[in-house]
C-alpha distance (Angstrom), angle and dihedral (degrees) to the residues before:
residue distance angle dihedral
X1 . . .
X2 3.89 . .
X3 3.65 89.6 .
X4 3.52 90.8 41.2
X5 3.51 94.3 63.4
X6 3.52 98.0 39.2
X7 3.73 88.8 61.3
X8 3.71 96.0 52.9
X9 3.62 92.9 54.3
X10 4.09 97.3 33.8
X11 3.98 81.4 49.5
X12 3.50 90.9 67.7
X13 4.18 94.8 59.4
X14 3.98 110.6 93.1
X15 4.31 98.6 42.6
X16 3.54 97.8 79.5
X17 3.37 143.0 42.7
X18 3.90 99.3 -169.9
X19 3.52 86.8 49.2
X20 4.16 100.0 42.0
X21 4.06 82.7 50.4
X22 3.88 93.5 53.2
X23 3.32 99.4 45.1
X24 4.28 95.1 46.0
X25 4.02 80.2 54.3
X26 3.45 99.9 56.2
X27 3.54 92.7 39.4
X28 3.80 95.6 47.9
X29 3.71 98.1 36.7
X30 3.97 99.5 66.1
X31 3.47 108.1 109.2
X32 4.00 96.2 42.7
X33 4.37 86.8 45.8
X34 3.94 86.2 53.6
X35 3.86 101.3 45.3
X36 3.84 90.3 45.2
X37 3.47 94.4 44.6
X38 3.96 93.5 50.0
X39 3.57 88.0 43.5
X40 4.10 83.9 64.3
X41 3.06 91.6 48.1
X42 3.31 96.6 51.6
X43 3.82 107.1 43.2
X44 3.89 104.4 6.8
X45 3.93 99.6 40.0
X46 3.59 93.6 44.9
X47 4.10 91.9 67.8
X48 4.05 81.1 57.8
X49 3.89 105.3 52.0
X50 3.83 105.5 3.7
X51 3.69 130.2 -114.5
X52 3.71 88.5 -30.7
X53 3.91 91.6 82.9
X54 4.05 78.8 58.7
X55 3.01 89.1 63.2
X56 3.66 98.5 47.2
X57 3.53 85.3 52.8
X58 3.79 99.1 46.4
X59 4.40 88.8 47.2
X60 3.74 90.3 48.4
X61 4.08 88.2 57.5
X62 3.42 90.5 40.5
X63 3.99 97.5 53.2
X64 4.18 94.9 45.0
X65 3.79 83.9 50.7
X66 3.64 90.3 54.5
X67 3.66 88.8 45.3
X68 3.70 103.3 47.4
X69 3.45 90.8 44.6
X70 4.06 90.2 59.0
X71 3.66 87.6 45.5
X72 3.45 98.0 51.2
X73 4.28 85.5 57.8
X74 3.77 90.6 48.7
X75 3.83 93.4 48.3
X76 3.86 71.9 50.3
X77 3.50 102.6 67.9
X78 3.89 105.7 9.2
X79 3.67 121.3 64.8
X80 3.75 116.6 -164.6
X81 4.12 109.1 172.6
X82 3.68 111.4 -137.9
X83 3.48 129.2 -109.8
X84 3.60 97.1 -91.4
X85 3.60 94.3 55.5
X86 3.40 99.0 47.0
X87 3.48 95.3 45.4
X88 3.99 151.8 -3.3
X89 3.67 108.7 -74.7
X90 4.09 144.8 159.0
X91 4.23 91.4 -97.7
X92 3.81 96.0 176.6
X93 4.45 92.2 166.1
X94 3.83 115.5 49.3
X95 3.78 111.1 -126.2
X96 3.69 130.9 173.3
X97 4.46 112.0 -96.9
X98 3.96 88.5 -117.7
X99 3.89 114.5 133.5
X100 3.26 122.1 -50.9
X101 3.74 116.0 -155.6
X102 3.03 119.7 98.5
X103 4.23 119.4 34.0
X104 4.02 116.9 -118.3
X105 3.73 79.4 -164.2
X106 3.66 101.9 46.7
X107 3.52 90.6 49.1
X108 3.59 94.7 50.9
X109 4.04 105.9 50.0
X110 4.11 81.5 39.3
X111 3.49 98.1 49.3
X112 3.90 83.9 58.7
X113 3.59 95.7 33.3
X114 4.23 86.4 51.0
X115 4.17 93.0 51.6
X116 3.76 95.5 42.3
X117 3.63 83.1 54.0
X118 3.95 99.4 49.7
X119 3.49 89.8 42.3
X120 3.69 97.7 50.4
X121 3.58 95.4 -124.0
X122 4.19 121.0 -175.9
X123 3.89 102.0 -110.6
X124 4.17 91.4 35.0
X125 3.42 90.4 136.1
X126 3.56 101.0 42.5
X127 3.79 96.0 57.0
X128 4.14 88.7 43.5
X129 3.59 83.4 67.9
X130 3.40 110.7 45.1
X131 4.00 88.2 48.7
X132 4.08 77.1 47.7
X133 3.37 85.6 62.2
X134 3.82 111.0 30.8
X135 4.48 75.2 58.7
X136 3.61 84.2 61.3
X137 3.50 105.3 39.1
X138 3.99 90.8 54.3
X139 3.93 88.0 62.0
X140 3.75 90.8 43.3
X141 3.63 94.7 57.3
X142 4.11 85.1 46.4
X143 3.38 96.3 -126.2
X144 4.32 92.3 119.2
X145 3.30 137.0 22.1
X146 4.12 126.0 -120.2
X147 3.64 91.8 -97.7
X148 4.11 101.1 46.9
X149 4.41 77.5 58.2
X150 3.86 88.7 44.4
X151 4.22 90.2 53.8
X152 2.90 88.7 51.1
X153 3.84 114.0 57.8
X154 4.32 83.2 38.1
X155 3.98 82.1 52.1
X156 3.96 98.8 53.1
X157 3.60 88.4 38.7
X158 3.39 89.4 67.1
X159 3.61 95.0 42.9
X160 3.61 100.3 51.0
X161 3.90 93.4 42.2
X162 4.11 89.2 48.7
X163 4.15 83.4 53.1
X164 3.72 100.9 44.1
X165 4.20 87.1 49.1
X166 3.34 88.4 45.1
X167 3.60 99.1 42.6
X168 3.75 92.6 109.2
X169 3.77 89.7 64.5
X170 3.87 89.6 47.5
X171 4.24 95.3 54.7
X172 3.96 92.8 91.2
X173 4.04 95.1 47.6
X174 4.35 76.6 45.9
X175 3.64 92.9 54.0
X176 3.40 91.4 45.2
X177 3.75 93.6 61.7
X178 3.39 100.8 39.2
X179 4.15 87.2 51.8
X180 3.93 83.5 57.5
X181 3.65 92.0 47.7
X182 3.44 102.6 56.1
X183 3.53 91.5 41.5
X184 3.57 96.9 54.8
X185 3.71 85.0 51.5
X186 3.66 91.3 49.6
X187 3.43 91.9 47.6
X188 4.47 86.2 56.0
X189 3.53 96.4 46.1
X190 4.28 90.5 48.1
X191 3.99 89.8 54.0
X192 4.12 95.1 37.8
X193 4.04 79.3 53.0
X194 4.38 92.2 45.1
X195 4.19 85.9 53.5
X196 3.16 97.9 45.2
């Protein structure tokens, strides 16, 4: 069934252009999407909603972490070879043949996705399909199979629901960062103000 569904999407590679082109982006573009949209969150989404959005922010790192970390110890002791490996496929990225189940990048634009969701977020919806569709475009581009996708968003799930319950726990590491924040800001604005 995995492989069945991997061909039916991975069948569709090689027809169009438009739609090879899209699908490479969304693939490729991952980690620059996820530091720019964190950095809105961050420093442009915070004028919107308050600190809260920090916090968003702060909970969405703190649940790919989580995630990646796990990940990393499953890639650890359960190989899965990739669909191009395993068999002949429309690879349009080059990636190394290291395991396969589950998605780094699933779980990243889900884990963010997930937290913006618990946390009723403005643009929820918005991010929950682009990660939607970054899921999809990593089969397309045969570099995963349906289910590697699938572990993912059920993995990040879990991680951003275990740090939003447990987000109590978490306030004091919070503080802590925002204290270094502001003084690292403080500590720009004193020396902009000294060469002046």
């Amino acid at each position: 069934m995995n492989y069945e569904l991997f061909q039916q999407i991975n069948g569709l590679a090689g027809h169009s252009k438009i739609l090879d082109d899209l699908m490479i982006f969304l693939s490729s573009s991952v980690p620059y999407v996820v530091v720019l949209l964190l950095l809105y969150l961050w420093f442009i989404g915070n004028k919107q909603k308050g600190i809260e959005i920090r916090y968003t922010a702060l909970y969405a790192v703190f649940s790919s972490a989580i995630a990646l970390f796990i990940n990393v110890i499953i890639h650890m002791v359960y190989y899965h070879p990739r669909p191009f490996v395993a068999h002949h496929v429309h690879k349009l990225v080059p990636h190394a043949a290291d395991s396969s189940f589950v998605s780094d990048h699933a779980i990243l634009v889900f884990a963010i996705a997930w937290t913006l969701l618990l946390r009723n977020t403005r643009g929820k919806y918005i991010v929950l399909l682009w990660a939607t569709m970054v899921g999809l475009s990593r089969v397309y581009v045969g570099v995963h199979y349906p289910f590697d996708v699938i572990g993912s968003i059920v993995l990040s799930f879990a991680t951003s629901s275990l740090v939003i319950y447990f987000s109590n726990k978490l306030e004091p590491l919070v503080q802590l960062l925002f204290r270094v924040y502001h003084r690292i800001n403080k500590f720009e604005k004193n020396n902009k103000e000294i060469y002046r």
